[in-house]
N, C-alpha and C positions, 0 to 999 in steps of 0.2 A: 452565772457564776464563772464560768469557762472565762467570758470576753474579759471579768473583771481583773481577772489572775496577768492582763497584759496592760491595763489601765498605770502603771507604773513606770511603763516605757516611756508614756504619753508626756511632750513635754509640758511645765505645768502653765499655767498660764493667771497674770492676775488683772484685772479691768481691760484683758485682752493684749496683754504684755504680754510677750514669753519670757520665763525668768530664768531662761538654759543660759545667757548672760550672766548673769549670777552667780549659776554653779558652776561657769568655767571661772569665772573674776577671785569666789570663794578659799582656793588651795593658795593661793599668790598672797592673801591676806595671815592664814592663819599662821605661816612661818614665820619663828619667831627673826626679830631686826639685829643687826653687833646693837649693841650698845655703845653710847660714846664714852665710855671707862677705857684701861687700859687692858684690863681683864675681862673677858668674855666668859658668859654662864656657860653652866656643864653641859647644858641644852645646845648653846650654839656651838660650842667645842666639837661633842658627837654628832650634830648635823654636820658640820665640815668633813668632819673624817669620813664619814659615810661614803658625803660627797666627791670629794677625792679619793676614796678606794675607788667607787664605783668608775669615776672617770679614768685613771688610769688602768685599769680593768679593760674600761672600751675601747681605749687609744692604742691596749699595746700590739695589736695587729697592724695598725694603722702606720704610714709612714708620716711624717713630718709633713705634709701636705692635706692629709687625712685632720690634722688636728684643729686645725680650723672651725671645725664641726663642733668641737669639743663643747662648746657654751653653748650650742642648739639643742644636739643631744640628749647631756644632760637636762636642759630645761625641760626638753620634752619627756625622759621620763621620769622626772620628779614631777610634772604636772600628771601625767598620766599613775602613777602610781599612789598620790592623792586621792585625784579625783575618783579612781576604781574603792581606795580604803573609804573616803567618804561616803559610797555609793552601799554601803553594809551596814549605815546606821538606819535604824528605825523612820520614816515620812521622809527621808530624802531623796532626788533624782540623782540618778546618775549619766551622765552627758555622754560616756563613754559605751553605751548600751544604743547609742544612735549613730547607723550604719553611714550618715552624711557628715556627721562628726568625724568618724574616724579615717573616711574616705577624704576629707579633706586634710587632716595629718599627712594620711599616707601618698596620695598622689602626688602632690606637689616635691616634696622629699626626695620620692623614686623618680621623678620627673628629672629632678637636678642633680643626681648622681649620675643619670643616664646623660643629658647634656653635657658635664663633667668629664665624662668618657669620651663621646663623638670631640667634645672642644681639646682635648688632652693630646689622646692617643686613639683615633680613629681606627685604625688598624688592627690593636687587641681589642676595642669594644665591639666591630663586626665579626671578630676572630671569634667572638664566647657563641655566634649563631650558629658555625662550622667547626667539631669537633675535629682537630687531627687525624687524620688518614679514615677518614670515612669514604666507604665505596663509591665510586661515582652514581652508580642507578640509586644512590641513596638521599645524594645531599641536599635536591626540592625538596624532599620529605624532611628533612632532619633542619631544613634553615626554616620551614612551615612549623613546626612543630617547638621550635629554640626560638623563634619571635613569637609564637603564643604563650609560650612559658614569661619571657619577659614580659610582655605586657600585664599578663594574669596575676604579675607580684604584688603591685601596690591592692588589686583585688583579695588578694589572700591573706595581706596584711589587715586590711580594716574587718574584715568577714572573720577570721580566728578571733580577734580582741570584740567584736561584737556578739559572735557567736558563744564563747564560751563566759560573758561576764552575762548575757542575757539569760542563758540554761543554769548557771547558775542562781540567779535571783527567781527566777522560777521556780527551781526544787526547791528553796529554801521557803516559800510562800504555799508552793502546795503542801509541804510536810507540815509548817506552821498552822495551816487550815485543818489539815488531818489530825494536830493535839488539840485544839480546840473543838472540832466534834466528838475526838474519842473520849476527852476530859469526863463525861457525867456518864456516859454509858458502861467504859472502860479503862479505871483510870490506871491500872497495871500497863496496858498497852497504849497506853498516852503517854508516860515514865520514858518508856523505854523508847519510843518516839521522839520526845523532848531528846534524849540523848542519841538520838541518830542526827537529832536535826543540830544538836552543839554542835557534834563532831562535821557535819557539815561547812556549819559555820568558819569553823577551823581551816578547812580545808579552800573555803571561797578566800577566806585571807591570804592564805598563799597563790591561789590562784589570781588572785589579784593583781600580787606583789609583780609573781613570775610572767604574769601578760604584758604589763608593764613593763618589763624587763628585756623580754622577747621580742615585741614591739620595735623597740630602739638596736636591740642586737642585730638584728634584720637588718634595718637598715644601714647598719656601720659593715656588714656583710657585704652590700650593695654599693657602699663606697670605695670600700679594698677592693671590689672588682676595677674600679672606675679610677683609679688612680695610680 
């Protein structure tokens, strides 16, 4: 019972296909298309707005060089914010829940904002190793300590977005398990169960939303350093 509560992470596989394809291809499909009208539904109307708050949102730190980014960004987290709301319904996987998934988002990204700097402005990008007027017996220690910090980012990135979408679907599955044994023995305390595990529910949606969000904010952090 234990091993089976992780059987979900597992990606799925059919005549020996993995179909983790799929559920990344799956978010790209279901947005609705314009239409060739003049008039756009209400549906593609509030997806734009969204979209442009959000992108202006992310840009306005950003200098004019920064926006470039803008069309990546955003894709990435409207794909990631999908795919984590997909990942809450009933027999689905979610891709985002796999620590090489998310490591390959995030390394590459952090890779090229770090390049971006060294090709830029070399100078402030080695400057963020060595704090201003740091003591001299200090500064091996502090450029030791400020180059592990940088490397540990894109680490930190993909491990929060997997670690917290993982404990999440896990409470949600052991609490789930626990109204279905208490159901016949205790069904007072199987009620009130059910409503801890809504209010759960609740809660993994936002969390969802806001990992997805966090995610992408990180990294646009990472590029106002670098530019």
């Amino acid at each position: 019972m234990a091993m089976s509560f992780f059987d979900q992470f597992a990606s799925p596989t059919y005549l020996g296909v993995p179909l983790i394809a799929i559920a990344i291809a799956l978010p790209w499909v279901l947005f609705p298309q314009p239409p060739s009208r003049w008039m756009n539904s209400r549906l593609i109307t509030i997806q734009g707005w969204l979209i442009n708050r959000f992108t202006n949102q992310l840009m306005l730190p950003l200098n004019a060089g920064g926006h470039k980014w803008a069309l990546l960004l955003t894709s990435l987290m409207v794909f990631l914010f999908t795919t984590n709301m997909l990942g809450l319904l009933p027999y689905t996987f979610t891709p985002t829940t796999q620590l090489s998934l998310n490591m390959g988002f995030a390394v590459p990204l952090w890779l090229a904002t770090v390049i971006i700097g060294m090709r830029n402005q070399p100078t402030v990008a080695l400057g963020h190793l060595l704090p201003e007027g740091t003591p001299i017996p200090l500064i091996p220690v502090l450029i030791i300590i400020e180059t592990i910090s940088l490397f540990i980012r894109p680490l930190a990135l993909g491990v929060r977005l997997t670690a917290n979408l993982t404990a999440g679907h896990l409470l949600i599955q052991l609490i789930a398990t626990a109204v279905f044994v208490l159901l016949p023995m205790m069904p007072t305390v199987a009620i009130l169960t059910a409503t801890v595990l809504l209010l759960l529910t609740l809660l993994e949606v936002a969390v969802a939303m806001i990992q997805a969000y966090v995610f992408v904010l990180l990294l646009s952090l990472y590029l106002q350093e670098n530019i």
